[in-house]
Every structure is written in C-alpha cells, then in structure tokens.
C-alpha positions as CSV (number, residue, x, y, z in Angstrom):
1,X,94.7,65.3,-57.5
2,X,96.9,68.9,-56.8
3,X,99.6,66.2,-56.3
4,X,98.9,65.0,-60.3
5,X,98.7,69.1,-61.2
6,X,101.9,70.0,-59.9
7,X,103.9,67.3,-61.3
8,X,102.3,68.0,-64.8
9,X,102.6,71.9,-64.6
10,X,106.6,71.1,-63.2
11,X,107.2,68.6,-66.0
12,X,105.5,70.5,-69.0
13,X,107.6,73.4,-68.2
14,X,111.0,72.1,-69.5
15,X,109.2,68.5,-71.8
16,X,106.7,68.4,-74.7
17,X,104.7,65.9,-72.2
18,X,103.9,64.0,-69.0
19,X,103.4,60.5,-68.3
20,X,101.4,59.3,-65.1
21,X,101.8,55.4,-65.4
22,X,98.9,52.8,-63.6
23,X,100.3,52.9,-60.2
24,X,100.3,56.6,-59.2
25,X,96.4,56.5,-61.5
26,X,94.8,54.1,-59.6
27,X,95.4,55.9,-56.7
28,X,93.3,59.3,-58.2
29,X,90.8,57.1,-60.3
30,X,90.2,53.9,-59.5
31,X,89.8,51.0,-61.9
32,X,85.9,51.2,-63.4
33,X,86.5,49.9,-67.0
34,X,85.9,52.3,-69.4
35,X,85.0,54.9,-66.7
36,X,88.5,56.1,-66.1
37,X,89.5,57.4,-69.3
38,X,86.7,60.1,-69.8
39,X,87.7,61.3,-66.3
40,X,91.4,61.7,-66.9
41,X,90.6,63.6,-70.4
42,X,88.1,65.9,-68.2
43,X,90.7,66.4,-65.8
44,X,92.9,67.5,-68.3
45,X,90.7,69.8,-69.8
46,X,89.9,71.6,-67.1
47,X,93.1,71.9,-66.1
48,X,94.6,73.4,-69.8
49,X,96.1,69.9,-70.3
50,X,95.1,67.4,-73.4
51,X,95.3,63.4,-72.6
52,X,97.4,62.8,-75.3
53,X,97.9,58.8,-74.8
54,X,95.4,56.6,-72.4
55,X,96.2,52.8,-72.2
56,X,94.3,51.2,-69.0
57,X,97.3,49.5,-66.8
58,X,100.3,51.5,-68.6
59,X,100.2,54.8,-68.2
60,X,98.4,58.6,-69.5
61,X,100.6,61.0,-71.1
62,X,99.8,64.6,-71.4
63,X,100.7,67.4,-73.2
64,X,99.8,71.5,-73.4
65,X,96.5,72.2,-74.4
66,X,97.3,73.5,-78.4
67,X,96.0,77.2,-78.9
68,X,92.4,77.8,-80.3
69,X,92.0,80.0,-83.0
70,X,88.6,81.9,-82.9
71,X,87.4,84.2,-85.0
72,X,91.0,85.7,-85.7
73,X,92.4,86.1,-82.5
74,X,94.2,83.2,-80.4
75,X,92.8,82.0,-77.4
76,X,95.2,80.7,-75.6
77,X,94.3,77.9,-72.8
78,X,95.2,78.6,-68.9
C-alpha cells in the first residue's frame, strides 16, 4: 500500500490525476465484488486523495482532495 501512496503523491505533484489500472489493484485489494470499491475510496480519503473514477477490471483514477470550506476559513486536506 506505501508502494500505491508514493506513486500517487509523485504523480499528483506535476498531473491533475493518477490512474492505478486492475493489475497493480488486485495486488492491494483483491477481487470481492462490490467490496473493493468502498476500500480504495477509504483509502483515499485517509490519505487526502478522492477516487475520482472506479471501474472493476480497468483501472482507479485519483485526484487531490478539493479544499473544504468551513465556517469561513479553508481547511485544506493533508
């Protein structure tokens, strides 16, 4: 999994998003059925990432977590 966070922190540095297609997923989160998508979104949450784009056997693109505005001042996500 730091594997998946490094290449997503290295790509979203100089690109608007990351894709990690079936192969290298499978690897991290098994094939479940609709299991695997709720764990990739988590993943990126935690992480300051949003799953952007799920299809089960292509790919999961990400992108930065957008900035939350609260009660007038910017939080922005680490």
């Amino acid at each position: 999994m730091r594997r998946f966070l490094r290449q997503i922190k290295s790509e979203l540095k100089t690109a608007k998003h990351c894709a990690i297609y079936q192969e290298e997923l499978k690897r991290v989160w098994p094939d479940e059925g609709n299991q695997r998508e709720p764990k990739i979104a988590r993943f990126a949450e935690e992480h300051g990432f949003r799953l952007r784009f799920y299809r089960d056997g292509l790919c999961a693109i990400f992108d930065k977590a957008p900035e939350r505005e609260t009660e007038g001042f910017y939080i922005k996500s680490s």
